[in-house]
Jmol script that loads the backbone (N, CA, C; Angstrom):
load data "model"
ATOM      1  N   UNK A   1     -68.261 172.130 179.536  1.00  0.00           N
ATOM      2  CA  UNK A   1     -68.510 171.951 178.129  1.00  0.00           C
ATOM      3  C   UNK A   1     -69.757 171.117 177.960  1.00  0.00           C
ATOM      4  N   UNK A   2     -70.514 171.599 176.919  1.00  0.00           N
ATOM      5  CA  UNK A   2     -71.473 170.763 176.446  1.00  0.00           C
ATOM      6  C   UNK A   2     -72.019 170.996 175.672  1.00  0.00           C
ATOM      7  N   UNK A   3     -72.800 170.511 174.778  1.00  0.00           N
ATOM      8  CA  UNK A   3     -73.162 170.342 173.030  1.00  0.00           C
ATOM      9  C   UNK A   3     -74.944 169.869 173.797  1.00  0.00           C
ATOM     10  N   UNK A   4     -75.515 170.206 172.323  1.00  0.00           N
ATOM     11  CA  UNK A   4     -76.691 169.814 172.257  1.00  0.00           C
ATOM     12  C   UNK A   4     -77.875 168.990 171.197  1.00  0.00           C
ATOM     13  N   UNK A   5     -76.457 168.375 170.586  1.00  0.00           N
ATOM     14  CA  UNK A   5     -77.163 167.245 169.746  1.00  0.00           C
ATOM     15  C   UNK A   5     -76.913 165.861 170.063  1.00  0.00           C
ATOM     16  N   UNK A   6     -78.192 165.186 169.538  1.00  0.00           N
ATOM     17  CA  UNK A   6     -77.745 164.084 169.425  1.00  0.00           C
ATOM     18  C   UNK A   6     -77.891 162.867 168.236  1.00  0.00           C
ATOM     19  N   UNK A   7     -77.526 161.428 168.611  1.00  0.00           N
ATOM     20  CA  UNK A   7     -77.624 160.784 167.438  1.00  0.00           C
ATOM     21  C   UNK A   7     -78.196 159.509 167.470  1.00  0.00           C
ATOM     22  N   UNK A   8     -79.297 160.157 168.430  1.00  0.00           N
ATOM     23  CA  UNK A   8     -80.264 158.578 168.823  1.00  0.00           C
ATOM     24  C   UNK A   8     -81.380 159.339 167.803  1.00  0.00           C
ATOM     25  N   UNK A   9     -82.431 158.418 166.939  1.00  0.00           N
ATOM     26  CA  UNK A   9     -83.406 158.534 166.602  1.00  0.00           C
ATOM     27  C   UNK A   9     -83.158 159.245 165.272  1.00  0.00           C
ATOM     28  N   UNK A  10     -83.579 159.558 164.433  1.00  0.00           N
ATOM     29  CA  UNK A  10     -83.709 160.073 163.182  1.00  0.00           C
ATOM     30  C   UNK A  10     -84.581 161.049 162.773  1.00  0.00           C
ATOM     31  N   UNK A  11     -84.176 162.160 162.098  1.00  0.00           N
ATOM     32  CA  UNK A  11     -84.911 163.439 161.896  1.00  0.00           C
ATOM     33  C   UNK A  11     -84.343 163.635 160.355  1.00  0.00           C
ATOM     34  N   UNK A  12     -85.930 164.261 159.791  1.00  0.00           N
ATOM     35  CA  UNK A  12     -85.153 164.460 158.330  1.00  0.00           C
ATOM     36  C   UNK A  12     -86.071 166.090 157.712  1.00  0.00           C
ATOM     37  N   UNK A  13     -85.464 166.326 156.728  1.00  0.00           N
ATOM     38  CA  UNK A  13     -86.478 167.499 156.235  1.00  0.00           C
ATOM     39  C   UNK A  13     -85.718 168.918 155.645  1.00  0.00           C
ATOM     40  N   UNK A  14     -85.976 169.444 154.675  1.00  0.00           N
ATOM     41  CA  UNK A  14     -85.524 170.597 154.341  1.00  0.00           C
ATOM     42  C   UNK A  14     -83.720 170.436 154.023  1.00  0.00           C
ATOM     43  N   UNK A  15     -83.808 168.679 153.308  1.00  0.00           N
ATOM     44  CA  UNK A  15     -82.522 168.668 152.686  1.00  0.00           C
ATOM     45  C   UNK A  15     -81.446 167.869 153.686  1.00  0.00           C
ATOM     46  N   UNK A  16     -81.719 168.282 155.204  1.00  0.00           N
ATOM     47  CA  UNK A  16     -80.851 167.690 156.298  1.00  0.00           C
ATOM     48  C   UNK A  16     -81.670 166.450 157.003  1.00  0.00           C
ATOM     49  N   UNK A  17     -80.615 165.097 157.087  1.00  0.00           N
ATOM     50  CA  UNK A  17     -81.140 164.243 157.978  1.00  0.00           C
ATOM     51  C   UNK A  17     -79.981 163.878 159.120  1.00  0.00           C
ATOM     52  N   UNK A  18     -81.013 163.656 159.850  1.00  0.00           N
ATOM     53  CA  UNK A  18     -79.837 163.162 161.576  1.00  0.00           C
ATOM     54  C   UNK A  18     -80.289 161.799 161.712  1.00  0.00           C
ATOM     55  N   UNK A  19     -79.145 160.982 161.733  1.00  0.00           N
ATOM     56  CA  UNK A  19     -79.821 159.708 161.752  1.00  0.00           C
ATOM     57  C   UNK A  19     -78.208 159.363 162.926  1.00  0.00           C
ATOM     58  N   UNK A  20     -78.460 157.794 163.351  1.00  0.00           N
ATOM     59  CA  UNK A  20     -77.420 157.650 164.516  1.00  0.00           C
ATOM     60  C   UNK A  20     -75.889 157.502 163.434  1.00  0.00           C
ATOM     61  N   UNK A  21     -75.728 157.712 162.528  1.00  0.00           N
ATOM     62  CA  UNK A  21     -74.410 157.743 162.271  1.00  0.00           C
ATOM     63  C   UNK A  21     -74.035 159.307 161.499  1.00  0.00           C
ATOM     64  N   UNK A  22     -74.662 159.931 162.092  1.00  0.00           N
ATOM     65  CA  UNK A  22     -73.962 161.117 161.474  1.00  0.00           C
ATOM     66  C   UNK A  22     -75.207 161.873 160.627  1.00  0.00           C
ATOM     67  N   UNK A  23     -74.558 163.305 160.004  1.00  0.00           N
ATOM     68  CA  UNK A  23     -75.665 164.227 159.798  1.00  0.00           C
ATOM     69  C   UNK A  23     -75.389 164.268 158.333  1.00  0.00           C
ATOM     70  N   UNK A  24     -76.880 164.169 157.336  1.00  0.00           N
ATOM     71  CA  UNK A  24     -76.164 164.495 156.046  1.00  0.00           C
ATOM     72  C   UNK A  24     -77.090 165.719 155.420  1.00  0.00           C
ATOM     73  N   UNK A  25     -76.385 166.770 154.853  1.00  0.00           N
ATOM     74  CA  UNK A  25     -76.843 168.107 154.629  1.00  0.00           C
ATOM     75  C   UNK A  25     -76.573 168.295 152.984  1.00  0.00           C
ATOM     76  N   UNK A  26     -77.717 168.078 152.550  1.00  0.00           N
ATOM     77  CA  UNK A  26     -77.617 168.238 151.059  1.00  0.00           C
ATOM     78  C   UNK A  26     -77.118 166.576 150.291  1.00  0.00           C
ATOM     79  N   UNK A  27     -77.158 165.632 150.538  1.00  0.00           N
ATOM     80  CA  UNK A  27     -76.956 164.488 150.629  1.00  0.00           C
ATOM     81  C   UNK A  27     -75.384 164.232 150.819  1.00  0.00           C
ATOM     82  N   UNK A  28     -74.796 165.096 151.673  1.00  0.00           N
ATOM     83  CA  UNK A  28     -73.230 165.342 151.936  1.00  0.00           C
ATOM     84  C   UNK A  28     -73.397 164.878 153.458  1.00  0.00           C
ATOM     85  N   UNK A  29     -72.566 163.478 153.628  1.00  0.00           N
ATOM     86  CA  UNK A  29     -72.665 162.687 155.189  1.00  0.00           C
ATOM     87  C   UNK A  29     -71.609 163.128 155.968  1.00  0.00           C
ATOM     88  N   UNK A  30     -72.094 163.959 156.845  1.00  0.00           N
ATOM     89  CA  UNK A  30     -70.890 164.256 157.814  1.00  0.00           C
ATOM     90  C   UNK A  30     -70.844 163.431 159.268  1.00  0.00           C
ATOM     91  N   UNK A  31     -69.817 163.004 158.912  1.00  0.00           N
ATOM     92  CA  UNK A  31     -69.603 161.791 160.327  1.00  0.00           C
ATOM     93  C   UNK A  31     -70.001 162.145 161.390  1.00  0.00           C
ATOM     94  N   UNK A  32     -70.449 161.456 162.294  1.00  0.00           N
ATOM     95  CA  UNK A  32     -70.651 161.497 164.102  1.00  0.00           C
ATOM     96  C   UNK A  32     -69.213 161.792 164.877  1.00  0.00           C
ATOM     97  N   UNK A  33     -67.620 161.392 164.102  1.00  0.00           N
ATOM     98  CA  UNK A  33     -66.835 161.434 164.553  1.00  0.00           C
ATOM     99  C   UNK A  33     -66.203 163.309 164.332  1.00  0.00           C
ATOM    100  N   UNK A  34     -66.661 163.585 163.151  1.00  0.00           N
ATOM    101  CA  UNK A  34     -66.673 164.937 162.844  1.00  0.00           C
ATOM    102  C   UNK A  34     -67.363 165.833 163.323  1.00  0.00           C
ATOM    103  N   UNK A  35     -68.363 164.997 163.649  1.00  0.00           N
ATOM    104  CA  UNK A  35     -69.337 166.457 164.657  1.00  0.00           C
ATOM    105  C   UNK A  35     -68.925 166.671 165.858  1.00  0.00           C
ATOM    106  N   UNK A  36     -68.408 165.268 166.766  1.00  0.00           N
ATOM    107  CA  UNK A  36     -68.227 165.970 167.859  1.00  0.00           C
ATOM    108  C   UNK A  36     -66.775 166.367 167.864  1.00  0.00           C
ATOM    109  N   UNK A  37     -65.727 166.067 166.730  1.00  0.00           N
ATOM    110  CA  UNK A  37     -64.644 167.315 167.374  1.00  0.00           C
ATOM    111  C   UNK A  37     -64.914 168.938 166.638  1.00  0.00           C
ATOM    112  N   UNK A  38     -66.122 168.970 165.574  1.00  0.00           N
ATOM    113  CA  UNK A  38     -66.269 170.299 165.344  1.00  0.00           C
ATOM    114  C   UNK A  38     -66.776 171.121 166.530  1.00  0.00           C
ATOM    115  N   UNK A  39     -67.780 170.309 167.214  1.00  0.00           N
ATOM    116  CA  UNK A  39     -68.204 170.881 168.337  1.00  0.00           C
ATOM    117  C   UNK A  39     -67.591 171.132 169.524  1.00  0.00           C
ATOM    118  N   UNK A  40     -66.726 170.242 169.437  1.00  0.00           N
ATOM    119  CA  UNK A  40     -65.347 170.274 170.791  1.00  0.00           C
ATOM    120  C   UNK A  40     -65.035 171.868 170.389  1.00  0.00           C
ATOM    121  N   UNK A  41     -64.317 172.170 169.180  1.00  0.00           N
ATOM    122  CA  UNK A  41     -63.360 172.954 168.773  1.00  0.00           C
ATOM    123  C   UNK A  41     -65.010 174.094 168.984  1.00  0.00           C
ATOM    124  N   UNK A  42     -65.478 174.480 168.543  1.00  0.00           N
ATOM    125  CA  UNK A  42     -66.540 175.655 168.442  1.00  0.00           C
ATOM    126  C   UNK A  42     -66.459 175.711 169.756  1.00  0.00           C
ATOM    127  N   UNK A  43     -66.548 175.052 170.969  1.00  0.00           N
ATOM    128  CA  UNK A  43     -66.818 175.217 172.387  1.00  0.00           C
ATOM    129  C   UNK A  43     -65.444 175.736 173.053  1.00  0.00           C
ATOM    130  N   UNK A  44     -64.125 174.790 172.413  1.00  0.00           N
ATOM    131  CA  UNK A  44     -62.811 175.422 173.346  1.00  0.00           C
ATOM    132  C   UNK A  44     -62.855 176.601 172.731  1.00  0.00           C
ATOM    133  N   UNK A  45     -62.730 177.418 171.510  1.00  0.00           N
ATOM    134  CA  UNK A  45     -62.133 178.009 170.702  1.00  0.00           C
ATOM    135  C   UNK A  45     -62.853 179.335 170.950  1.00  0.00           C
ATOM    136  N   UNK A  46     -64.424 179.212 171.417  1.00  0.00           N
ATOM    137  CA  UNK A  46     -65.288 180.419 170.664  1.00  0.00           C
ATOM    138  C   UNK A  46     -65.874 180.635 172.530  1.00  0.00           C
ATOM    139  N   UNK A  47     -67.195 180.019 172.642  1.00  0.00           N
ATOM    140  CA  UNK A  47     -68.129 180.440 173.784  1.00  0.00           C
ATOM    141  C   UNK A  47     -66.989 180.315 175.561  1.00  0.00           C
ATOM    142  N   UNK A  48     -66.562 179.136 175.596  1.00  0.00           N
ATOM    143  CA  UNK A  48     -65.475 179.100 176.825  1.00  0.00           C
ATOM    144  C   UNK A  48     -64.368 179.666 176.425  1.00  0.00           C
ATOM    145  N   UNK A  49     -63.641 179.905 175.660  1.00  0.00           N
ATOM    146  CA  UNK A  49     -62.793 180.614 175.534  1.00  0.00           C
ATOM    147  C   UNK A  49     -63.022 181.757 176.121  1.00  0.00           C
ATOM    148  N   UNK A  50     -64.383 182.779 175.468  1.00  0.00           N
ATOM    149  CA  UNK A  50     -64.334 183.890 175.587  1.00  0.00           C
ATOM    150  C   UNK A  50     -64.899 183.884 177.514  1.00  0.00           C
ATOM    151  N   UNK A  51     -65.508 183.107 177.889  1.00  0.00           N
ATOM    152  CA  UNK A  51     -66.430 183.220 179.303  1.00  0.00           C
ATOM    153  C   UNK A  51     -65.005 183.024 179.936  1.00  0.00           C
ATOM    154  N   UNK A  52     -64.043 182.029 180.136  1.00  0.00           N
ATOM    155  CA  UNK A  52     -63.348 181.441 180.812  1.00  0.00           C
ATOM    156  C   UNK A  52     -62.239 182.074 180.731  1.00  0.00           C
ATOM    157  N   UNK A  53     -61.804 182.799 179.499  1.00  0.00           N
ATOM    158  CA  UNK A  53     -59.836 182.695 179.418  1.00  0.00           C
ATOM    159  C   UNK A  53     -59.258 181.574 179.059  1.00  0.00           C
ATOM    160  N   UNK A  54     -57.832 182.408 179.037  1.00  0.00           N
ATOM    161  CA  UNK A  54     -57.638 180.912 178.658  1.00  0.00           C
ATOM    162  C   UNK A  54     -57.406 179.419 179.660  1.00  0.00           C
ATOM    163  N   UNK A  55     -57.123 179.101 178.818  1.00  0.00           N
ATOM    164  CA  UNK A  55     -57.226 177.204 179.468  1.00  0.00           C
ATOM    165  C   UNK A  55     -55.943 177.248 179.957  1.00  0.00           C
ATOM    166  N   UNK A  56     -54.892 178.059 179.970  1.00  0.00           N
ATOM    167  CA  UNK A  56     -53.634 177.875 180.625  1.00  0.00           C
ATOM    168  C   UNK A  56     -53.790 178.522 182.078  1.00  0.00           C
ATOM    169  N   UNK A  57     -54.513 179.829 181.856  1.00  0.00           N
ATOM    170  CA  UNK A  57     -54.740 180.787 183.516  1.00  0.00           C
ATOM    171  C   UNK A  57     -56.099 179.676 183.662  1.00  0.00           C
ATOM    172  N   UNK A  58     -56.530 179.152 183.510  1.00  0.00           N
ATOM    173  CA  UNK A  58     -57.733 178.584 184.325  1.00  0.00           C
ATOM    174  C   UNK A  58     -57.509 177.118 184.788  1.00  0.00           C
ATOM    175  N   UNK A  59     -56.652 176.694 183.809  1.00  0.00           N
ATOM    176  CA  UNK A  59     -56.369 175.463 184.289  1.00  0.00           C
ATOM    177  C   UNK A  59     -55.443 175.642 185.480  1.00  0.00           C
ATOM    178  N   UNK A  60     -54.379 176.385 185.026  1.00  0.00           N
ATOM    179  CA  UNK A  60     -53.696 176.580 186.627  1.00  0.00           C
ATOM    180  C   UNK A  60     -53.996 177.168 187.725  1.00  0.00           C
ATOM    181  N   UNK A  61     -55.337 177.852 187.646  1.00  0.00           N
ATOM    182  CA  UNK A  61     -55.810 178.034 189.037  1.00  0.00           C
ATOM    183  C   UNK A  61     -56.212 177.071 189.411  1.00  0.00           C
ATOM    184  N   UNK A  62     -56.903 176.070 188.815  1.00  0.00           N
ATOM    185  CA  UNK A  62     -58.107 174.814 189.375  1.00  0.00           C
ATOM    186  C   UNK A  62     -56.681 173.703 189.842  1.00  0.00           C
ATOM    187  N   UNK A  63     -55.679 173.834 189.459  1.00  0.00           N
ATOM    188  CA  UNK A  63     -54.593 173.457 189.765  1.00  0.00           C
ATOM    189  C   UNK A  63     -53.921 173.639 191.172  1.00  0.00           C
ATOM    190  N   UNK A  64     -53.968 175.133 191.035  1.00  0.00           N
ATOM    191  CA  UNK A  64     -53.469 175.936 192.374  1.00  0.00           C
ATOM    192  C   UNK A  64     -54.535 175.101 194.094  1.00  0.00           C
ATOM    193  N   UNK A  65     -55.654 175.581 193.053  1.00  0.00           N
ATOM    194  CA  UNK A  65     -57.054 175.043 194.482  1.00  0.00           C
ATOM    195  C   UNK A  65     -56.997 173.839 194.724  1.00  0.00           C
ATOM    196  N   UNK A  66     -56.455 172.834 193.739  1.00  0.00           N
ATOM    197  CA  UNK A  66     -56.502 171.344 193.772  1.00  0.00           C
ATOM    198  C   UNK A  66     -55.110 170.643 195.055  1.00  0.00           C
ATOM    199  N   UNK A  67     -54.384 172.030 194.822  1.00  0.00           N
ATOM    200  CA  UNK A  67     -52.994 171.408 195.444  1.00  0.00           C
ATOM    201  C   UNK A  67     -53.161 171.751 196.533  1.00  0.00           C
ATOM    202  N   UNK A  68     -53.860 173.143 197.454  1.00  0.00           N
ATOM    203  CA  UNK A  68     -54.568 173.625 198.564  1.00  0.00           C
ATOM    204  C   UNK A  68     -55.298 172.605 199.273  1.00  0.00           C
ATOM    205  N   UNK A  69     -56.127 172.246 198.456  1.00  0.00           N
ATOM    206  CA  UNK A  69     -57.274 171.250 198.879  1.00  0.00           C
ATOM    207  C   UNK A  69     -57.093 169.580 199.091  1.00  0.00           C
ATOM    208  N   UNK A  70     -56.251 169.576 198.256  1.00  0.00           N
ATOM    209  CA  UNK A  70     -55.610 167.865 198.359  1.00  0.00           C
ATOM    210  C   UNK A  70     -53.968 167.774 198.737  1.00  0.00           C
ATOM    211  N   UNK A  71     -53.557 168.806 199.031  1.00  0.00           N
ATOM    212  CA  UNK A  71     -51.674 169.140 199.363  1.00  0.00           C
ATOM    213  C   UNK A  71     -50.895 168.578 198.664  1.00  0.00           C
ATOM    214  N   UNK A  72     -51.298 167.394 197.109  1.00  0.00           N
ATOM    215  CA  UNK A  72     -49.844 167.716 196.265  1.00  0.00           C
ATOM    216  C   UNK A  72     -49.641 168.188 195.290  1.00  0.00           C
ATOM    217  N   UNK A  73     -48.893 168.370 194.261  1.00  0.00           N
ATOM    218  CA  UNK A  73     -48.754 169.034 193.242  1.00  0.00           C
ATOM    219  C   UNK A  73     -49.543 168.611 192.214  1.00  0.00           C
ATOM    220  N   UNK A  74     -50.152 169.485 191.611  1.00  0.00           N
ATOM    221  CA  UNK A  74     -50.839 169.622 190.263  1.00  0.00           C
ATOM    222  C   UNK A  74     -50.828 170.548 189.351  1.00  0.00           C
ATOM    223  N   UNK A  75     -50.443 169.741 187.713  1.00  0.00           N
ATOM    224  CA  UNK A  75     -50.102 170.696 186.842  1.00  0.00           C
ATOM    225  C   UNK A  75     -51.801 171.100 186.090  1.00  0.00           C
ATOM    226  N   UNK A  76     -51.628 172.266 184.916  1.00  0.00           N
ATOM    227  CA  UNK A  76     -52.790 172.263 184.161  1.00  0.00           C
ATOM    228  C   UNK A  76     -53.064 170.939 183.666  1.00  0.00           C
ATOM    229  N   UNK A  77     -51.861 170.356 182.708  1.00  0.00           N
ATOM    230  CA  UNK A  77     -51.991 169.213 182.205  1.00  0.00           C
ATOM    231  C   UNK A  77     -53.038 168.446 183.081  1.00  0.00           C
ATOM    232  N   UNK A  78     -52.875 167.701 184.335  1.00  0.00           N
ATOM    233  CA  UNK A  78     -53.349 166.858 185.253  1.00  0.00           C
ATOM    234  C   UNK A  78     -54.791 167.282 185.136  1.00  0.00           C
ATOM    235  N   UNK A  79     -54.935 168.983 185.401  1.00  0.00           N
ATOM    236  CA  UNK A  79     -56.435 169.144 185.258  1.00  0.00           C
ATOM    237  C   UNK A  79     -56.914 168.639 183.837  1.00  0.00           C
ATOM    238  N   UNK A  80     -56.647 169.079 182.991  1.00  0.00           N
ATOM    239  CA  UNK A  80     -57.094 168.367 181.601  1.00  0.00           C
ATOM    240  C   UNK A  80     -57.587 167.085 181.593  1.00  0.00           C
ATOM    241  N   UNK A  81     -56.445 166.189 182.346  1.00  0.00           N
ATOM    242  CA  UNK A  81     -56.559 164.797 182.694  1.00  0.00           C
ATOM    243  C   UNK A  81     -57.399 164.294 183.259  1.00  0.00           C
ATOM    244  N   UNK A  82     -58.003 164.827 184.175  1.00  0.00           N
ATOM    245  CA  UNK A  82     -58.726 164.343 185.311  1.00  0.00           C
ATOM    246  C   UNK A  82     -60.234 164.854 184.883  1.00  0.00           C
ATOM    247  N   UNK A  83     -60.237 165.582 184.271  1.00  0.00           N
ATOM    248  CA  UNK A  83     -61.412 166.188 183.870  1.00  0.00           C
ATOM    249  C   UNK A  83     -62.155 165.083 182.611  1.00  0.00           C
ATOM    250  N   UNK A  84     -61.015 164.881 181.791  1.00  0.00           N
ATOM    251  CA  UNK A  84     -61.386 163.652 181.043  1.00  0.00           C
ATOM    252  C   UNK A  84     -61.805 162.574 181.690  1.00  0.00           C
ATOM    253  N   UNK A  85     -61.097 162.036 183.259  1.00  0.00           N
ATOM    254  CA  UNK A  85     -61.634 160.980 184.115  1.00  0.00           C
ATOM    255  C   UNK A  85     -62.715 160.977 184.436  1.00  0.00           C
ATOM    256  N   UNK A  86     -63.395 162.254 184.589  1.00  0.00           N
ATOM    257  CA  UNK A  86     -64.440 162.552 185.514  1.00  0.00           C
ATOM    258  C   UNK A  86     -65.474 162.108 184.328  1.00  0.00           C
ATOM    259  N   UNK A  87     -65.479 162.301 182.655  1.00  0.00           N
ATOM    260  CA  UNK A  87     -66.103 162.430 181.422  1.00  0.00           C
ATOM    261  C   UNK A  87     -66.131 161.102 181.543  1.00  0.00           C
ATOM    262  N   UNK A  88     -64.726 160.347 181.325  1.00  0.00           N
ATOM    263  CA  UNK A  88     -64.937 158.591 181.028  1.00  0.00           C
ATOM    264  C   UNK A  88     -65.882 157.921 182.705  1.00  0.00           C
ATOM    265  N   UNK A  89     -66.000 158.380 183.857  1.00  0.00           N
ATOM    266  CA  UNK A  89     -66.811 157.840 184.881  1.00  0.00           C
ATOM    267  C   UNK A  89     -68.156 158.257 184.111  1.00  0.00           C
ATOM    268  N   UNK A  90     -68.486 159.100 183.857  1.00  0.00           N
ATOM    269  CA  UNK A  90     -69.747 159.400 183.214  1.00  0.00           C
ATOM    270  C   UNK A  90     -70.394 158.516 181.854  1.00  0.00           C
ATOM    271  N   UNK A  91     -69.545 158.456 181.435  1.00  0.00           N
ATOM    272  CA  UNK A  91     -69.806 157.403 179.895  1.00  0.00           C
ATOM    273  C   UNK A  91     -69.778 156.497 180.630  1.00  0.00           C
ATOM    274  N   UNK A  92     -69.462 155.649 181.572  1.00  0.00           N
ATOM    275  CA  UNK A  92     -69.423 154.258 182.284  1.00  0.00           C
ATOM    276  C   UNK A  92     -70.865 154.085 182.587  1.00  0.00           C
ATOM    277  N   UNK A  93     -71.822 154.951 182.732  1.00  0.00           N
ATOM    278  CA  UNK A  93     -73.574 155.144 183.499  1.00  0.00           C
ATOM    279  C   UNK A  93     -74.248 154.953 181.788  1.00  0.00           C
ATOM    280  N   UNK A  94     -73.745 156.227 181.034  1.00  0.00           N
ATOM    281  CA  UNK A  94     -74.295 156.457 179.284  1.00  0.00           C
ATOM    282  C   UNK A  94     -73.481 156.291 178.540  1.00  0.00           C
ATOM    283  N   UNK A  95     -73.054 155.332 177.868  1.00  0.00           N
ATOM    284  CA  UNK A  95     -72.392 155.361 176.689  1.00  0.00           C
ATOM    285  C   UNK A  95     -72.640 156.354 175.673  1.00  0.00           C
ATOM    286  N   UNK A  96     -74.221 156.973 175.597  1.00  0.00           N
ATOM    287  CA  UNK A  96     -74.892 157.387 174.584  1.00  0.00           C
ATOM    288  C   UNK A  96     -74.683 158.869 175.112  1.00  0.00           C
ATOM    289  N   UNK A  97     -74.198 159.226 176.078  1.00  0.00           N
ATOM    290  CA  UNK A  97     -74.233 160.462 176.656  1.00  0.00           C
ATOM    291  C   UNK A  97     -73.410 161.468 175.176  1.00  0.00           C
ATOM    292  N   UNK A  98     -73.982 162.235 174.492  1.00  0.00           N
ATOM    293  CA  UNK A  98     -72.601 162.705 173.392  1.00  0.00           C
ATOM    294  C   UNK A  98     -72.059 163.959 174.057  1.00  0.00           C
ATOM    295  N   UNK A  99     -72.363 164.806 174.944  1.00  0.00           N
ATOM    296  CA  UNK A  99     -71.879 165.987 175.412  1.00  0.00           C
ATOM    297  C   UNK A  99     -70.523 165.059 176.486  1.00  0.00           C
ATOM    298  N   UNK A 100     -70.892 164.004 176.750  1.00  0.00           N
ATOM    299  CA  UNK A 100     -69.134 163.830 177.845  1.00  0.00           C
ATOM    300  C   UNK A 100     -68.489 163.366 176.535  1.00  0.00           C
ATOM    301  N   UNK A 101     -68.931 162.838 175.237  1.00  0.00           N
ATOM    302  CA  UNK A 101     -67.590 162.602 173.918  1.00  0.00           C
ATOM    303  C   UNK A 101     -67.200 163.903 173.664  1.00  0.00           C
ATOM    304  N   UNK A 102     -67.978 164.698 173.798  1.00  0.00           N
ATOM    305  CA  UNK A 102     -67.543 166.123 173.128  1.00  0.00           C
ATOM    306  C   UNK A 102     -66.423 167.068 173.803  1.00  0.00           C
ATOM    307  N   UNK A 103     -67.054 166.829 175.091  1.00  0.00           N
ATOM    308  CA  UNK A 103     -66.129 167.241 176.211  1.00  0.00           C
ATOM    309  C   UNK A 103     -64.946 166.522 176.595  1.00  0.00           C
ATOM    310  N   UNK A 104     -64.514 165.210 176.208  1.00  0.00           N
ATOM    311  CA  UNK A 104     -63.507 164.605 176.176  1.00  0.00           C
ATOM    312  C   UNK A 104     -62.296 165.012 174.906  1.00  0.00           C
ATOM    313  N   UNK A 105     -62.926 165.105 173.856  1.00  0.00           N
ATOM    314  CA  UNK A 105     -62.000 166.119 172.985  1.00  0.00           C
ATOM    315  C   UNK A 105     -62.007 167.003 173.071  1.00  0.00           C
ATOM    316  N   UNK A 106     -62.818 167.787 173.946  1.00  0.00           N
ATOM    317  CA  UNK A 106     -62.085 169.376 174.041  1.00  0.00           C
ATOM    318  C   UNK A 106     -61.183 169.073 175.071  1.00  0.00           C
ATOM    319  N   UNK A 107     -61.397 168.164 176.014  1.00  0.00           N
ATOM    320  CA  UNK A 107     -60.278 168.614 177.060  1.00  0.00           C
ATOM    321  C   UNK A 107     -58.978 168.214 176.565  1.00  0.00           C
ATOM    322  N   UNK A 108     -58.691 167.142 175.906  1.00  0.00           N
ATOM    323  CA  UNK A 108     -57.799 166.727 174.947  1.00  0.00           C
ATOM    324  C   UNK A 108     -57.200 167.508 174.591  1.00  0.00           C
ATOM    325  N   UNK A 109     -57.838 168.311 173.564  1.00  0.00           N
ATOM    326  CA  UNK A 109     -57.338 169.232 172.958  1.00  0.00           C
ATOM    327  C   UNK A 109     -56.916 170.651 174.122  1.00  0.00           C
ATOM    328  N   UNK A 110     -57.215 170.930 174.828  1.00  0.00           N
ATOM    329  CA  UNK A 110     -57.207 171.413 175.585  1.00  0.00           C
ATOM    330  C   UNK A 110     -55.891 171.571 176.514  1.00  0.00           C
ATOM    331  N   UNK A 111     -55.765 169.545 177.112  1.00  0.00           N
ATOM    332  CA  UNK A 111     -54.978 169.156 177.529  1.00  0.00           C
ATOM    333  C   UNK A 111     -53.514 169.324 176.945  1.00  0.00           C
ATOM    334  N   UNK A 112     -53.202 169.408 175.549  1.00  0.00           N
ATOM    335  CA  UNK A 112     -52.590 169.166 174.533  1.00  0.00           C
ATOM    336  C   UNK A 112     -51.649 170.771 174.329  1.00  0.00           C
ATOM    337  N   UNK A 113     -52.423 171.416 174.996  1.00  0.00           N
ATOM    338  CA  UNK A 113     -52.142 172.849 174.265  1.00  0.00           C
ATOM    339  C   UNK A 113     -51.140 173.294 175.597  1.00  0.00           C
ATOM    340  N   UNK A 114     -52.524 172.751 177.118  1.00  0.00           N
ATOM    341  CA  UNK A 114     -51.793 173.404 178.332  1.00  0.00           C
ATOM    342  C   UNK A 114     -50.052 172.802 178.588  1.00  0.00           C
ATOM    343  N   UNK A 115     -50.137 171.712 178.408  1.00  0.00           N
ATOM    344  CA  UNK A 115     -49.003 170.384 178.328  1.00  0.00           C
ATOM    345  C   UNK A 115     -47.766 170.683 177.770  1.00  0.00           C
ATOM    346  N   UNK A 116     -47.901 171.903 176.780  1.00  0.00           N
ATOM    347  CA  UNK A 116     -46.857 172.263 176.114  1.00  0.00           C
ATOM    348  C   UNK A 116     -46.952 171.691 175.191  1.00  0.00           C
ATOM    349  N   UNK A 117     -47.775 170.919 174.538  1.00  0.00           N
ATOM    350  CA  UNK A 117     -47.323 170.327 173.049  1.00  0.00           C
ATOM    351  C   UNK A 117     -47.494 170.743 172.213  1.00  0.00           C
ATOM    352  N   UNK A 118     -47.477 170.783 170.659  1.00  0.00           N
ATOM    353  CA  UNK A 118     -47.149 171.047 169.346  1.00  0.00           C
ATOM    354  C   UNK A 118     -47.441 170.052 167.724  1.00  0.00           C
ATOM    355  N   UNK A 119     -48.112 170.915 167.501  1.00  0.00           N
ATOM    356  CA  UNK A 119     -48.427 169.687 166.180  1.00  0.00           C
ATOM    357  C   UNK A 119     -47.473 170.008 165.246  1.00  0.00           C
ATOM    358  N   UNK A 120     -46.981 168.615 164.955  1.00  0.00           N
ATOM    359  CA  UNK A 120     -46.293 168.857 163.448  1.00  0.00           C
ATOM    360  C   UNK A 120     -46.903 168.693 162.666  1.00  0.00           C
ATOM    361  N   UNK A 121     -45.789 169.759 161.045  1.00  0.00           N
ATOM    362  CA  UNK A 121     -46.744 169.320 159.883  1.00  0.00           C
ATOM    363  C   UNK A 121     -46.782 168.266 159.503  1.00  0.00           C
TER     364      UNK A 121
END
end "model"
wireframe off; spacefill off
backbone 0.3
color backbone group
């Protein structure tokens, strides 16, 4: 996963500005916290979805290879998990990095779905 904006520095023009707290389009401020789970969701939902399958057959293969390769058990969930680990070691170098925030809520979400869970209303 990965996104290609960011929210260092400031850009303005033709109605839209990007400034470090978020994007405002028509003088309508859409949060930094909103962009990156729109972008999470556009990335699980639409481009990896369609390249990858789903996150349940893919997670449990990387699962399958993980338990081959390291001999104990691993669920999808765990991959979800660990994949987020690998995102938070990365933010430990860049805080400012926004493609490992982005990629941390998709795997989330991600995680969330393989895991068996369920949103209530």
């Amino acid at each position: 996963m990965s996104s290609s904006w960011s929210t260092t520095g400031s850009v303005s023009g033709d109605g839209i500005s990007i400034g470090g707290d978020g994007i405002s389009i028509g003088g309508v401020k859409i949060p930094v916290r909103e962009q990156v789970l729109d972008q999470a969701k556009s990335l699980i939902s639409g481009d990896r979805a369609q390249t990858y399958g789903s996150a349940q057959r893919n997670f449990s293969q990387v699962a399958q290879l993980w338990k081959a390769q390291f001999g104990w058990d691993v669920s999808a969930a765990d991959v979800a998990q660990a994949m987020i680990l690998l995102k938070l070691a990365r933010l430990s170098v860049h805080q400012d990095h926004q493609d490992s925030w982005t990629d941390i809520a998709g795997y989330a979400g991600l995680g969330a779905e393989v895991g068996g869970n369920s949103v209530s209303p």
